[in-house]
PAVEXPA-648885 format. One line per 3 residues: their letters; for each residue x, y, z of N, C-alpha, C. Coordinates in pm, 1 decimal, decimal comma, padded with zeros to 6 digits. Atoms other than C-alpha are relative to their C-alpha. Example, Ala and Ser with C-alpha at 12.3 -4.5 7.8 and 13.67 -1.06 7.14 Angstrom:
BEGIN
as) 00089,0 -00119,0 00000,0 01230,0 -00450,0 00780,0 00090,0 00120,0 00000,0 ~ -00082,0 -00119,0 -00006,0 01367,0 -00106,0 00714,0 -00077,0 00109,0 00073,0
This chain:
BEGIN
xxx) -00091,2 00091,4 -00066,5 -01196,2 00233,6 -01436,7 00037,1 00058,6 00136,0 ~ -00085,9 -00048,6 -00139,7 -01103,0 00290,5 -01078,5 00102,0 -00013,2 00041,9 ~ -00118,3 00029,5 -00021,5 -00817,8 00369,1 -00911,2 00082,2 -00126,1 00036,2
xxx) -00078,4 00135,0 -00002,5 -00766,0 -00000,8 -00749,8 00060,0 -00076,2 -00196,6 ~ -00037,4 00044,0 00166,8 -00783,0 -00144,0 -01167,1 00117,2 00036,4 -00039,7 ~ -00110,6 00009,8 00050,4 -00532,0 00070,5 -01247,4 00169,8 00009,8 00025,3
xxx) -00132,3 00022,9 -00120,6 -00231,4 -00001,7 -01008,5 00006,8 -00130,5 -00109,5 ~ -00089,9 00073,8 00057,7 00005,5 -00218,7 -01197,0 00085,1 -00123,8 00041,9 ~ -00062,0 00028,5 -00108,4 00179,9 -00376,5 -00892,9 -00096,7 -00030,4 00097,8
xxx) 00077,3 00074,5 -00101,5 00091,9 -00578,7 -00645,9 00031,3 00091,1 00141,8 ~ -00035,5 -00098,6 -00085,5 00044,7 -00378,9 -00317,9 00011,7 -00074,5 00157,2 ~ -00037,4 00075,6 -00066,5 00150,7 -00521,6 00012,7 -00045,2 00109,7 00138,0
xxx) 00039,5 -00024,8 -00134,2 -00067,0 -00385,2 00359,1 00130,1 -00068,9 00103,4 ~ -00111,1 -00003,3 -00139,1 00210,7 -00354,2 00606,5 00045,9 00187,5 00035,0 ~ -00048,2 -00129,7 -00024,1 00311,9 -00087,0 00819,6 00170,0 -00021,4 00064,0
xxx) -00107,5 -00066,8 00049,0 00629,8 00064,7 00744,6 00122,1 00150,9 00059,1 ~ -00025,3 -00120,7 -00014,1 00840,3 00335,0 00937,4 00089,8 00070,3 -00105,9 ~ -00030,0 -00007,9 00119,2 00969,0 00549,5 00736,3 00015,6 00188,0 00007,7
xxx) -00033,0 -00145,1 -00003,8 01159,4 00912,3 00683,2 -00049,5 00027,3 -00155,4 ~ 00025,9 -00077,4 00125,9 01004,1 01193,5 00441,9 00097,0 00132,2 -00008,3 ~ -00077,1 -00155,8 -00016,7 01201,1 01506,5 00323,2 -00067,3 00043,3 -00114,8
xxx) 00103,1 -00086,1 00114,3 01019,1 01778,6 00119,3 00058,1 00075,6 -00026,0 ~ -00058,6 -00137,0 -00055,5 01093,2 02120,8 00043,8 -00122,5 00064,9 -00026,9 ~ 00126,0 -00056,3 -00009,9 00834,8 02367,9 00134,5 00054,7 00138,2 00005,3
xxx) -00076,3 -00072,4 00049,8 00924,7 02668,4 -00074,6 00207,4 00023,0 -00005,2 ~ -00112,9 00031,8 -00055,9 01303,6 02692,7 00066,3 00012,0 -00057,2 00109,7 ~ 00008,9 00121,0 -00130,2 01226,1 02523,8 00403,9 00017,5 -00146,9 -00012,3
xxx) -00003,6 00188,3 00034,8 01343,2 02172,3 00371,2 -00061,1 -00053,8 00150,8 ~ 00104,2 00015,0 -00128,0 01078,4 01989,1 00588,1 00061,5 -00135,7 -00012,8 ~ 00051,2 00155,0 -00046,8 01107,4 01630,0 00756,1 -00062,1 -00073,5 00071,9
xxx) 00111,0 00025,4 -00115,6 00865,6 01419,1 00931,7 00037,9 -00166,2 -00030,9 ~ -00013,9 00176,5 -00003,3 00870,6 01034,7 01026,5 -00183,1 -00050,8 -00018,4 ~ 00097,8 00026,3 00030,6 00567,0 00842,1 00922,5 -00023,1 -00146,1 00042,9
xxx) -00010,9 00137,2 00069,8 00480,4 00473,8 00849,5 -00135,1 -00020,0 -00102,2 ~ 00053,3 00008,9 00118,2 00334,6 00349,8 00533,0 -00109,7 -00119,1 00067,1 ~ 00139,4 00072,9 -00009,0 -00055,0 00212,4 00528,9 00063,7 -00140,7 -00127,3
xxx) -00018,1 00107,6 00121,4 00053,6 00003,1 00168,1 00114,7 00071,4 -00052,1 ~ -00157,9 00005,8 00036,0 00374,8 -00037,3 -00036,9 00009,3 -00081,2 -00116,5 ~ 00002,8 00059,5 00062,4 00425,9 -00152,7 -00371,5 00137,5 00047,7 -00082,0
xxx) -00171,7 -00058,0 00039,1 00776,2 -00088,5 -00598,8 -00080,7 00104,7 -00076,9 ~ -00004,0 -00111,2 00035,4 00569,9 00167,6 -00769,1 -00090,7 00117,3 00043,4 ~ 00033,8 -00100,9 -00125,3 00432,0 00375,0 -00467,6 -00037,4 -00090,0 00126,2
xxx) 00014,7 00053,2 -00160,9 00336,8 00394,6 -00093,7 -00123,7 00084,4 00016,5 ~ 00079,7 -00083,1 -00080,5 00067,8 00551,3 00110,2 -00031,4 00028,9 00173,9 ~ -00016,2 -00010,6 -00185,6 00106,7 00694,1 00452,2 -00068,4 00131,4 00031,1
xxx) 00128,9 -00048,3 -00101,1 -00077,1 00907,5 00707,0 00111,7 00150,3 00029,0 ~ -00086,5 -00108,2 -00045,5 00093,0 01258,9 00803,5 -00151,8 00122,2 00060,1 ~ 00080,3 -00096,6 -00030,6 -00098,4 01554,0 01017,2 00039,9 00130,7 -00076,4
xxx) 00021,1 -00092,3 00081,6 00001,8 01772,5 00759,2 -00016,8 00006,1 -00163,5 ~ 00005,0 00007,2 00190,0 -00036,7 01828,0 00367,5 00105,6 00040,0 -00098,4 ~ -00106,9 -00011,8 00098,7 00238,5 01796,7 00125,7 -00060,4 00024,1 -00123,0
xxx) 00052,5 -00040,2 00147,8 00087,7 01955,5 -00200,7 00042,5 -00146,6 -00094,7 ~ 00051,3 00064,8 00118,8 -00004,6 01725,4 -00506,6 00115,6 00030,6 -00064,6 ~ -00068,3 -00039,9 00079,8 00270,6 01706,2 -00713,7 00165,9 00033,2 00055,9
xxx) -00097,1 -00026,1 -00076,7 00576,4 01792,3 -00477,4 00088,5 -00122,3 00033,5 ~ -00106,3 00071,6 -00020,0 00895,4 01627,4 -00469,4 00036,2 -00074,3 00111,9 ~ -00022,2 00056,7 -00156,6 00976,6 01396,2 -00179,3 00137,6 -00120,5 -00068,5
xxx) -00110,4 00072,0 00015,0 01285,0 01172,3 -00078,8 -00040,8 -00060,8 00107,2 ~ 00014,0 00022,0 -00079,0 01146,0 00894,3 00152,7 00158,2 -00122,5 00038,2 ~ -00111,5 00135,4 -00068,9 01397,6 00612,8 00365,5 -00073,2 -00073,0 00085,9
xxx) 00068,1 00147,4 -00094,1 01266,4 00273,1 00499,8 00126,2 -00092,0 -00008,6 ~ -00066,1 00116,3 -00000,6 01356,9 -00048,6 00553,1 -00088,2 -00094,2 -00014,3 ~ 00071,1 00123,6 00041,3 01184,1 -00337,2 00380,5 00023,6 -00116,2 00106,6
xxx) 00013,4 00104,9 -00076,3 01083,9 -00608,9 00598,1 00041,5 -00088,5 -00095,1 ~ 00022,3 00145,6 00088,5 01133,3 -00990,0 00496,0 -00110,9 -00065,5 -00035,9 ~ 00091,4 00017,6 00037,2 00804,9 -01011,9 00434,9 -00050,1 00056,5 -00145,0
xxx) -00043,8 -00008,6 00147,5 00873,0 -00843,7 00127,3 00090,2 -00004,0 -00067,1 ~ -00132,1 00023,9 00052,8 01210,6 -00884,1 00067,1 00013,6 -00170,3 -00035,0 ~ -00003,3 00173,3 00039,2 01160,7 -01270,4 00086,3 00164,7 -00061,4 00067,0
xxx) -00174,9 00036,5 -00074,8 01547,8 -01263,1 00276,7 00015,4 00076,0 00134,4 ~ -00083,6 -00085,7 -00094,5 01738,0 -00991,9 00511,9 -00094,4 00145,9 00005,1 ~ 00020,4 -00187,5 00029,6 01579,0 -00643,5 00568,5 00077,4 00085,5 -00073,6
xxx) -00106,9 -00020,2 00069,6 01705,3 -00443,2 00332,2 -00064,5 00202,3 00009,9 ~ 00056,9 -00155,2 -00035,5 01707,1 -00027,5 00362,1 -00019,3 00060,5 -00124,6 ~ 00039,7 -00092,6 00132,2 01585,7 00192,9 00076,9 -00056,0 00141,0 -00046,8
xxx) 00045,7 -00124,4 00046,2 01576,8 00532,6 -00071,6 -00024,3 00054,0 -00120,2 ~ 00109,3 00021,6 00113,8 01310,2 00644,1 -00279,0 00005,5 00147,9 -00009,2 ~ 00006,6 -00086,0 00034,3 01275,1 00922,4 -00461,3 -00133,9 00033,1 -00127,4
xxx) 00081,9 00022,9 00072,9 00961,8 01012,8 -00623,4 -00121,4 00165,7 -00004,6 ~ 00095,0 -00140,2 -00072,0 00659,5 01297,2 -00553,4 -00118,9 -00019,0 00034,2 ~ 00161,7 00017,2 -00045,4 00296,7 01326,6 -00399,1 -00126,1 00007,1 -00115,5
xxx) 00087,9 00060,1 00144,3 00067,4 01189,0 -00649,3 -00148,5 00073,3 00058,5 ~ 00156,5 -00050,0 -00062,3 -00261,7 01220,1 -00449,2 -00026,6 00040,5 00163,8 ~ 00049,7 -00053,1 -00165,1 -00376,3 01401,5 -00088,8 -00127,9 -00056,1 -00015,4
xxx) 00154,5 -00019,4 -00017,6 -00699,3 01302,1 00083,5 00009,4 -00027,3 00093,8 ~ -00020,2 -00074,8 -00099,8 -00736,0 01506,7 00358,0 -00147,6 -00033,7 00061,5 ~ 00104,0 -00035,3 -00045,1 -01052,3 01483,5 00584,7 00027,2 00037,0 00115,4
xxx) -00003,2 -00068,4 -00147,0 -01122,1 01692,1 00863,9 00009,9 -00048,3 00096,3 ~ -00042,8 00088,1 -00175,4 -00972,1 01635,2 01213,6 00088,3 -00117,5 00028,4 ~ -00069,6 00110,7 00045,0 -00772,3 01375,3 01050,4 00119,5 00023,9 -00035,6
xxx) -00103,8 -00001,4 00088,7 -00440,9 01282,9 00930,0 -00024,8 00020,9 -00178,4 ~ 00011,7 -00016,0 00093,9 -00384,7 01334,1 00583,5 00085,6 -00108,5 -00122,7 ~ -00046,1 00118,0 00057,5 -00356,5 01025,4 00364,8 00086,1 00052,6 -00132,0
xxx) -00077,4 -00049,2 00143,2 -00045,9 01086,3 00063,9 00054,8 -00126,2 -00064,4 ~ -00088,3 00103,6 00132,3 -00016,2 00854,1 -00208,7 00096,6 00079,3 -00066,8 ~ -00128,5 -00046,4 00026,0 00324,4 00907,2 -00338,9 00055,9 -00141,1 -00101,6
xxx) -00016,2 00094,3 00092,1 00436,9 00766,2 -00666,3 00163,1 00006,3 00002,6 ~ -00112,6 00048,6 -00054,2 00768,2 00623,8 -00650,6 00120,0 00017,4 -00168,4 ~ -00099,4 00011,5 00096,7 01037,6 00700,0 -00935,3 00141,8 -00040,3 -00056,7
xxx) -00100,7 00055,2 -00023,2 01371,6 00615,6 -00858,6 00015,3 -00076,9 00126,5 ~ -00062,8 00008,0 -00138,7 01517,3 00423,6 -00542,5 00110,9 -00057,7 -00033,6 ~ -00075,6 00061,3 -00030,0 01833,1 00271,2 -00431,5 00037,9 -00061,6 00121,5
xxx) 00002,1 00100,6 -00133,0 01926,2 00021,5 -00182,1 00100,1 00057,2 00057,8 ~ -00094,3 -00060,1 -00052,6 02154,8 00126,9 00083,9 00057,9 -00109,9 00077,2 ~ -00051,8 00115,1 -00150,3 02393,4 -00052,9 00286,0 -00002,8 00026,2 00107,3
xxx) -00013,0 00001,7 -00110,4 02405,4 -00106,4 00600,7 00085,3 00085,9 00093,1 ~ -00115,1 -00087,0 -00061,7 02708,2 00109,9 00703,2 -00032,4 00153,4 -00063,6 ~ 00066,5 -00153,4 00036,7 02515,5 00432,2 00530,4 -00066,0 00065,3 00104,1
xxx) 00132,6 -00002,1 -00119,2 02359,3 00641,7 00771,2 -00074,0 00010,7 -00079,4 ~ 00103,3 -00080,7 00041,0 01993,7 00791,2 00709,6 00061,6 00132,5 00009,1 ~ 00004,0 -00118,3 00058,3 01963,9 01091,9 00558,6 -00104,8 00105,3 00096,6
């Protein structure tokens, strides 16, 4: 079975900006991105560096109305790096499976 088959969720091509926070050993790292695809149970975006397989992440967006179906709405996700695939000279594509989020209001900053 291949990986498209077994995605659960419908996945939605839009790009997405979008804050990551890691921690890289005790270094808490952040980088801004935007997401290639987006579904409620992951994303995949482009970064020039490699966040290990498996590593905790806390991203923040803001859903368009193109998937919200209303208002933009902001959201923080909490989840970890499922899959890297890295090719040379390239960014480094990270699917990132998505475990918790919550919606934020408007009067929250980013994190």
């Amino acid at each position: 079975m291949s990986y498209e088959e077994r995605r659960k969720s419908e996945r939605f091509t839009v790009g997405m900006p979008l804050t990551i926070q890691w921690m890289n050993g005790t270094e808490k790292r952040r980088a801004q991105s935007v997401t290639q695809d987006v579904s409620s149970g992951g994303l995949y975006f482009l970064l020039p560096e490699t966040i290990p397989d498996g590593t905790a992440v806390e991203i923040e967006m803001t859903l368009p109305t193109q998937i919200t179906l209303g208002t933009p709405l902001r959201v923080r996700c909490q989840g970890h790096i499922q899959r890297c695939v890295q090719k040379p000279g390239e960014s480094t594509g990270m699917a990132t499976m998505i475990e918790k989020y919550e919606f934020l209001s408007v009067s929250q900053d980013a994190a």
